[in-house]
Backbone as numpy.savetxt, mean C-alpha at the origin, in Angstrom:
# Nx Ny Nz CAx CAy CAz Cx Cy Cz
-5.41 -1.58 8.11 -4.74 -1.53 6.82 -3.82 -2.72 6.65
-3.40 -2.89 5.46 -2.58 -4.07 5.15 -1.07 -3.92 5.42
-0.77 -4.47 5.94 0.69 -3.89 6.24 1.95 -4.71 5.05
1.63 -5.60 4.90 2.16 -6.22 3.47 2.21 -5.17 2.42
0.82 -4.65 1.68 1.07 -3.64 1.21 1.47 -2.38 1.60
1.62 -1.93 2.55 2.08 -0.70 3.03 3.65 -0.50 2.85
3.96 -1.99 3.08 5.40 -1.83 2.78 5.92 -1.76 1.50
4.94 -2.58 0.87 5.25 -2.39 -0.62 5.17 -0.80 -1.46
4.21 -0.42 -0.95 4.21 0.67 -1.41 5.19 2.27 -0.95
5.78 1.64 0.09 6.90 2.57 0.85 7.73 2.72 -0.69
7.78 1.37 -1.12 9.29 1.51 -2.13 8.90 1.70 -3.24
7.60 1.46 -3.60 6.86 1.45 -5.06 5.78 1.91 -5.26
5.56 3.30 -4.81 3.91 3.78 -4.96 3.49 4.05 -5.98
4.46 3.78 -7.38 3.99 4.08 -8.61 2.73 2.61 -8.67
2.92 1.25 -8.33 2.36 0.24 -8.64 0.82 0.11 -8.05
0.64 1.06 -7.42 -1.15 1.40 -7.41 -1.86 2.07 -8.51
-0.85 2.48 -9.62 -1.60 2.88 -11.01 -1.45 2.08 -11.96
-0.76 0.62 -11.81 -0.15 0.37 -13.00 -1.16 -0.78 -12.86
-1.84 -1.10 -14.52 -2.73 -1.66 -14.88 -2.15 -3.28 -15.57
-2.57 -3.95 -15.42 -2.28 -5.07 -16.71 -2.49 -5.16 -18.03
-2.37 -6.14 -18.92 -2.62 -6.34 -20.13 -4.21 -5.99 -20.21
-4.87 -6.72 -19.57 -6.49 -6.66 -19.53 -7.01 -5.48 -18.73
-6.53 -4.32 -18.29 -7.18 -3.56 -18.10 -7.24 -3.36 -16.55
-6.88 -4.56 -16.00 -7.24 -4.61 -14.17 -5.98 -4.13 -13.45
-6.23 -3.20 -12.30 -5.42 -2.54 -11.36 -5.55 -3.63 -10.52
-4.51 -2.95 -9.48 -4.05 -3.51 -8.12 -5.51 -3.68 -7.29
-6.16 -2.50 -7.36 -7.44 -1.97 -6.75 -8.58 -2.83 -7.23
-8.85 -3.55 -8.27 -10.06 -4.02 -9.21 -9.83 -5.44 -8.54
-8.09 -6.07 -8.91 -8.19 -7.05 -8.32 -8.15 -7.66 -6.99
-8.06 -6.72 -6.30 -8.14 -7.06 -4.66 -9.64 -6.53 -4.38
-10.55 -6.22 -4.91 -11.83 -6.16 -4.89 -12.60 -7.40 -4.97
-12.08 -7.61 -6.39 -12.74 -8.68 -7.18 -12.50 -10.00 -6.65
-11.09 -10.28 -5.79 -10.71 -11.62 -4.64 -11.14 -11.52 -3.74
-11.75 -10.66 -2.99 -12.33 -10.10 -1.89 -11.34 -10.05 -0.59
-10.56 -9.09 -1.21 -9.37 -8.48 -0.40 -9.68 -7.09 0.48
-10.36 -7.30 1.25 -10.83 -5.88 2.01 -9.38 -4.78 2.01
-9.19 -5.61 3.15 -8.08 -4.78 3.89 -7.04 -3.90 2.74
-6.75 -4.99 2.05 -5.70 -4.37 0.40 -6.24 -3.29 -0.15
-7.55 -3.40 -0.62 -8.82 -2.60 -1.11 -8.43 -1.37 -0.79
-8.70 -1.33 0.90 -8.97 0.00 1.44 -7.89 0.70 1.66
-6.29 -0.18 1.71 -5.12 0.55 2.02 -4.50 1.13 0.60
-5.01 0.23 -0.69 -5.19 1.07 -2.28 -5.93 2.34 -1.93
-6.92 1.95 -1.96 -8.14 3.27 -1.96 -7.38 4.49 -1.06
-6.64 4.33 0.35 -6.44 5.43 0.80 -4.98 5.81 0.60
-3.91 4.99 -0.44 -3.16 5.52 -0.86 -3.54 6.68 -1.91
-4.34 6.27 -2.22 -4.90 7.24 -3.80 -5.37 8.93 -3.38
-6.49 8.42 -2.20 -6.98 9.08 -1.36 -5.85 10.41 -1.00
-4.89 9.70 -0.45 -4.18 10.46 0.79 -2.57 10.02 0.01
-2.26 10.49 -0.82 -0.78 10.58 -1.54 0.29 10.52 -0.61
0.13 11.16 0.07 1.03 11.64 1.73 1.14 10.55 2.59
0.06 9.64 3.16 0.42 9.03 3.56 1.62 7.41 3.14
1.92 7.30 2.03 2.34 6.66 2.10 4.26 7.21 3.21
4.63 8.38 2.51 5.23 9.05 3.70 5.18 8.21 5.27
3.91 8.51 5.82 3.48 8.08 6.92 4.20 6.59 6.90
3.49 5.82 6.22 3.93 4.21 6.38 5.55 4.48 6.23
5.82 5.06 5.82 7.72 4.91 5.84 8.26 5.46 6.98
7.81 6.27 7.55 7.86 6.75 8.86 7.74 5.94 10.23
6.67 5.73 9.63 6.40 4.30 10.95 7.38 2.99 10.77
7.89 2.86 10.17 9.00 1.67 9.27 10.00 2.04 10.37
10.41 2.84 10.18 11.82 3.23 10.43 11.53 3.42 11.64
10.40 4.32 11.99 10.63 4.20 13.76 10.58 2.85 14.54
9.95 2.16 14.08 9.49 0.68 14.31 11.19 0.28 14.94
12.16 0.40 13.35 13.63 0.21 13.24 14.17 0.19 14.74
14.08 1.50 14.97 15.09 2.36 16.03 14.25 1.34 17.53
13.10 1.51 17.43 12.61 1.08 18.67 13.40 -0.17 19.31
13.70 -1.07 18.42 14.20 -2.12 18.86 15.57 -2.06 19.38
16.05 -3.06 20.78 16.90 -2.62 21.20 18.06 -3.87 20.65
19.40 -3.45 20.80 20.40 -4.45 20.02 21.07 -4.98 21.21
């Protein structure tokens, strides 16, 4: 999965529905550039609502892991 988007979508999971002037999603155009990875981490946000949860989860544990 894309982890660029994953993060993005931690803070903004409304922006996997939001379309442009012309009609094209997040999803159409990372198809249409031949953005696999983006593609499929769209597709299984849609998929799986919940996980974006998950990706914020893993964020933060990521956080703590590190030592100061």
């Amino acid at each position: 999965m894309d982890s660029a988007v994953q993060k993005i979508l931690t803070k903004a999971r409304q922006l996997v529905d939001v379309k442009k002037d012309d009609g094209f999603a997040a999803l159409h155009l990372a198809a249409l550039n031949g953005h696999l990875k983006t593609a499929e981490t769209l597709i299984d946000v849609v998929r799986h609502p919940f996980l974006v949860l998950s990706f914020s989860h893993k964020l933060l544990a990521g956080l703590f892991d590190h030592q100061f």
